[in-house]
C-alpha positions as CSV (number, residue, x, y, z in Angstrom):
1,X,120.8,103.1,-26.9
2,X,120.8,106.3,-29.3
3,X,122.3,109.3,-28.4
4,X,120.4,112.6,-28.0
5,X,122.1,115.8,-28.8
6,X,120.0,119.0,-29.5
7,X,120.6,121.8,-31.6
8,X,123.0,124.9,-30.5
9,X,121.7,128.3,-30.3
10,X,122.6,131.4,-28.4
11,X,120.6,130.8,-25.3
12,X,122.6,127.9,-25.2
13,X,125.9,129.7,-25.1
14,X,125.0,132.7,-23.5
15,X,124.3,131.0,-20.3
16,X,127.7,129.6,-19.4
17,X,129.1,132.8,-20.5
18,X,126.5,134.7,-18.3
19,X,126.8,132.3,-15.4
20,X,131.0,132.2,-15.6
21,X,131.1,136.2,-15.6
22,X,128.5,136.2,-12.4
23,X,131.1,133.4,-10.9
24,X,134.1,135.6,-11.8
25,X,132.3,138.4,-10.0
26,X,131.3,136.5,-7.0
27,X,134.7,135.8,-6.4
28,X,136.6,139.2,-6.4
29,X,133.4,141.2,-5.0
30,X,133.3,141.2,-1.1
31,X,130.1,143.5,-0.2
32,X,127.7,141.3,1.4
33,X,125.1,143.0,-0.4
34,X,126.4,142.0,-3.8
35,X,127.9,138.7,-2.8
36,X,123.6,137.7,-1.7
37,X,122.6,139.1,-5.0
38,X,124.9,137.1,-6.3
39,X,123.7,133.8,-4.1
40,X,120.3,134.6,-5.5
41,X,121.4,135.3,-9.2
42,X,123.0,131.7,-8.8
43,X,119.3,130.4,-8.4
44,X,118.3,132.1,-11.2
45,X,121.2,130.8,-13.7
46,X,120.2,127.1,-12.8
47,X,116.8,127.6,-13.4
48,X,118.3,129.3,-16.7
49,X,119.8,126.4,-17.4
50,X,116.6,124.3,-17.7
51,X,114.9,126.0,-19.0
52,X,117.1,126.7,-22.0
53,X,119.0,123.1,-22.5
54,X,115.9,120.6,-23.3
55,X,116.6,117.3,-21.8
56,X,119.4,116.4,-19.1
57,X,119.6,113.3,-21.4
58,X,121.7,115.8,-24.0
59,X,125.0,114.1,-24.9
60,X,126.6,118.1,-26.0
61,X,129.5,119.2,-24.2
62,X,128.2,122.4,-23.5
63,X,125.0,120.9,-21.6
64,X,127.3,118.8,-19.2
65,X,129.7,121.8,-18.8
66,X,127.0,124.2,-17.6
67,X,125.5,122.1,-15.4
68,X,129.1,121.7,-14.2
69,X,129.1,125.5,-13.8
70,X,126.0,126.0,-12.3
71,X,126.3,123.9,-9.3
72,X,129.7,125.2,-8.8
73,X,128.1,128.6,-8.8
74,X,125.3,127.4,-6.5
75,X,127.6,126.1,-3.9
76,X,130.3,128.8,-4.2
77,X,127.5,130.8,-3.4
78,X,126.2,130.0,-1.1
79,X,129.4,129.2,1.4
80,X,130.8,132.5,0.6
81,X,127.7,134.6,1.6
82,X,127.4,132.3,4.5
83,X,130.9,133.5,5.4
84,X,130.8,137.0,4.5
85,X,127.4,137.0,6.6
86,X,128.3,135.2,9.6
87,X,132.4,137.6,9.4
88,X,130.5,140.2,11.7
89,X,129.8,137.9,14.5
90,X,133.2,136.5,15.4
């Protein structure tokens, strides 16, 4: 079995910086408006990250870790703009 591990470039490390700054964000903003943005930029930053890393079969460290990221982004989310969304009706 032979390792694959793809070349670094700066696609490659701007999107976990990208994706950890929109995380950050999502965290400390509470408009609804911004927290959906958000929820959709999280789609966006996954597709990102297929686009830009080649193979899922990549052994680097900074494949794993955004992937890591981004469904921690997609999930985070999408609970918090389901609870900012649903505050209203309570």
């Amino acid at each position: 079995m032979t390792t694959t591990r793809y070349p670094l470039n700066v696609a490659k490390i701007f999107v976990p910086i990208i994706t950890v700054v929109l995380l950050l964000l999502m965290f400390t903003v509470s408009d609804r408006i911004i927290v959906a943005f958000l929820c959709f930029s999280s789609l966006i930053t996954t597709m990102m990250h297929f686009n830009v890393f080649e193979d899922t079969s990549d052994t680097h460290p900074l494949n794993r870790i955004d992937l890591v990221l981004q469904v921690v982004f997609l999930l985070a989310s999408f609970f918090r703009a389901f609870v900012l969304g649903s505050a209203d009706y309570h």
